[in-house]
N, C-alpha and C positions, 0 to 999 in steps of 0.2 A: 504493500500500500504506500503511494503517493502522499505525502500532505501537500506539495505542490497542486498537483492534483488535484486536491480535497480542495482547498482554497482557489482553484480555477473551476471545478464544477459548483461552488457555492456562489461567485461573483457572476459565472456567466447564466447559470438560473435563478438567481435568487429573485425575482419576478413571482418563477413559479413558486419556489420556496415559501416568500410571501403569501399568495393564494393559499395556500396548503395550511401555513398557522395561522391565519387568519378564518379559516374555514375549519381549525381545531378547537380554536378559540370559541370562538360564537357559538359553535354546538356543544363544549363540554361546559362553560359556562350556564348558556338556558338551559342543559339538561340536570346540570345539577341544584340548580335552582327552583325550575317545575318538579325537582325529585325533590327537592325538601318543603315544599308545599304539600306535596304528595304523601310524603310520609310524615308533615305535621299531621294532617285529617287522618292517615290509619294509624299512626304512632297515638294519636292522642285516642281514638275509640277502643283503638286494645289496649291501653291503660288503664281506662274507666272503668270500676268497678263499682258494682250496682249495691246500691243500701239494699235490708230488709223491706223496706218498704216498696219498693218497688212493686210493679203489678206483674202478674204469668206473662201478660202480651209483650211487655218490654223486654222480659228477661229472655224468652224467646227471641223476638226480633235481634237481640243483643250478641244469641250466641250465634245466629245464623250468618250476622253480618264477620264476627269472631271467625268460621268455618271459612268464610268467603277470604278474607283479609290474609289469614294463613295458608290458605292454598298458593294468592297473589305471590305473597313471600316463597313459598315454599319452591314455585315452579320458577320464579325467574331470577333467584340468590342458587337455585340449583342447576340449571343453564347456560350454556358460554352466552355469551352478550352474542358472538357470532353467528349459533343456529337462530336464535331471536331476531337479530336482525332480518335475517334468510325470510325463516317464516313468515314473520309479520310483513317484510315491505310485500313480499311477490303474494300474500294472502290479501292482502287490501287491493294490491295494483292490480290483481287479475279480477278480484269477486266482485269489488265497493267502486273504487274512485282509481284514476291515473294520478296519484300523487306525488306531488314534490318531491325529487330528492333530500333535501335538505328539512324539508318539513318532518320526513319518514327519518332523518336521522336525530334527529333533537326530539322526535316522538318516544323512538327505541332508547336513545338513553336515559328519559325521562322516567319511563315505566322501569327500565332496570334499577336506577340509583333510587327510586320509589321504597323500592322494594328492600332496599340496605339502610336508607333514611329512615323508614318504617320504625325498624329493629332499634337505631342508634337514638331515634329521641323516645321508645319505650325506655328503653333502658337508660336515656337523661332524665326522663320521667321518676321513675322508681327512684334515680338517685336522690332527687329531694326530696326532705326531711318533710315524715309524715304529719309533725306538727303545725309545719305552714300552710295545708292544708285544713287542721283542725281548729289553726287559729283564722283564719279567711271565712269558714265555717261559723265561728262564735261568733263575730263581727257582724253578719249579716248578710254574707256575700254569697250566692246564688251557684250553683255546681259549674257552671257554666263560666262566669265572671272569675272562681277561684283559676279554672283551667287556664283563660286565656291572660288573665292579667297575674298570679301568684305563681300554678306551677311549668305554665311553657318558658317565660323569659330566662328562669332560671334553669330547666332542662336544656335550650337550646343554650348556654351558657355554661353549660354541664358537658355537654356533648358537640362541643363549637370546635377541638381536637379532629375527633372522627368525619364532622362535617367538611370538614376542609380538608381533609385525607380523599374525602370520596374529590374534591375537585381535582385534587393531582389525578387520582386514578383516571377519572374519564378524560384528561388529557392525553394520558398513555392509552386509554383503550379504546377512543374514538379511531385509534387505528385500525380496527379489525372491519369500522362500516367500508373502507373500501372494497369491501364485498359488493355492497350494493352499486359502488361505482361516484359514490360523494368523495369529491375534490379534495380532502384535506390533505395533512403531510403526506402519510404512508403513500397515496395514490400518485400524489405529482411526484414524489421520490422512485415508485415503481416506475413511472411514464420518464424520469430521467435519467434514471438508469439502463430502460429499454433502450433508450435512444442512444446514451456515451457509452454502453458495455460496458462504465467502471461500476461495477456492483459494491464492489468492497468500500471503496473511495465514497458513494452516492450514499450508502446506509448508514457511515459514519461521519458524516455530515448530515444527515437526519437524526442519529442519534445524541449531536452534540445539541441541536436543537431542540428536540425534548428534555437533555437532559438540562438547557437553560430556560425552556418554560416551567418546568417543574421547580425548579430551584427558584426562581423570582417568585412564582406561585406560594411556595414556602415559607418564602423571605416573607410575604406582604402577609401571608396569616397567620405568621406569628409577630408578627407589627400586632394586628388584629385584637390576637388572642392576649395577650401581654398589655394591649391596653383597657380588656375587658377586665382582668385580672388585677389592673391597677386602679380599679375605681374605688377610690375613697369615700368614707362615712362617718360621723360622727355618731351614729345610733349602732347597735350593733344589727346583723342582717338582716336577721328576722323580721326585727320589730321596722326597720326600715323597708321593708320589703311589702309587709300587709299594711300597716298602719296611714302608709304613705299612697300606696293605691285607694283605701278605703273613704281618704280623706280626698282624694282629685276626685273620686265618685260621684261623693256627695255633693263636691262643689259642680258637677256637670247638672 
């Protein structure tokens, strides 16, 4: 291998190169984005666990929705993101609609990081302490109001590590949609290497580039995380955390 080489097939394509992280970008960021709206709604319903009071029809409805959600999880965390891709685009493009490429790949990673987001804010969920919910509870606040204002901010603040893990991943793994034939790196680097025959030279030059989106990727969220981690208080958490919502409440 060349590093001459390297450094003349990256100045005389980097055009395409360009297109390529640019087209890595856009789709691992919406995708992991729509994957963690995705997996706030199933992460937060498979958390929730039902009083005695409850009625049969809910408790029902609750575990059906339960059966549904774990399937979701089960079949596409068990999966390569690659059959999924396969599947799902050419199962829409033949049956439903001629769709987007780009739509079909921000879809596909969408439903997969879903399904891992799911898992990682159950389990920010569960991390906090079952008292800020019992204290959100005596206060006055509604099952509902404790979820979204006492125990998500602190779950996704719990679990804001693994979230930002799933973004590197789908940087690296938005590589495998070149199945379906979406522009990003891995494809304009296949489409440059067909053409100069330096394969060895062309992959590591793709690999330098992953491995500086990932790395600035890292850098910015633990900027991030470090200054979610630095938020000072003069009250300690707890009582700053319920007392402080319960009071912007009331004044709405």
């Amino acid at each position: 291998m060349s590093l001459s080489k390297c450094l003349e097939i990256l100045t005389k394509y980097f055009p395409s190169f360009l297109l390529g992280i640019r087209t890595t970008l856009i789709v691992a960021i919406l995708g992991t984005l729509i994957g963690l709206i995705i997996g706030l709604f199933i992460g937060g319903i498979r958390a929730v666990k039902l009083d005695k009071t409850a009625s049969k029809s809910v408790y029902i409805i609750k575990k059906i929705i339960d059966i549904i959600t774990k399937i979701y999880i089960e079949v596409f965390r068990g999966t390569p993101m690659m059959v999924q891709a396969v599947f799902i685009y050419y199962l829409v493009y033949t049956n439903i609609f001629k769709w987007d490429k780009m739509f079909a790949a921000i879809f596909i990673i969408s439903i997969n990081t879903g399904a891992y987001m799911a898992e990682i804010i159950r389990s920010g969920i569960q991390a906090v302490d079952p008292g800020q919910n019992e204290a959100a509870r005596s206060l006055g606040m509604s099952s509902s109001q404790t979820m979204m204002n006492v125990i998500l901010p602190q779950a996704i603040k719990n679990a804001f590590p693994a979230i930002g893990n799933e973004l590197i991943v789908n940087i690296k793994d938005s590589s495998v949609l070149m199945i379906i034939s979406i522009t990003e790196l891995m494809f304009q680097s296949n489409s440059i290497a067909g053409t100069t025959y330096r394969f060895t030279e062309t992959y590591f030059v793709t690999a330098m580039i992953y491995l500086f989106l990932t790395s600035i990727s890292s850098f910015i969220l633990h900027l991030i995380e470090k200054r979610l981690n630095n938020t000072k208080t003069s009250f300690p958490q707890s009582d700053t955390n319920i007392h402080s919502i319960v009071i912007a409440s009331k004044g709405e």
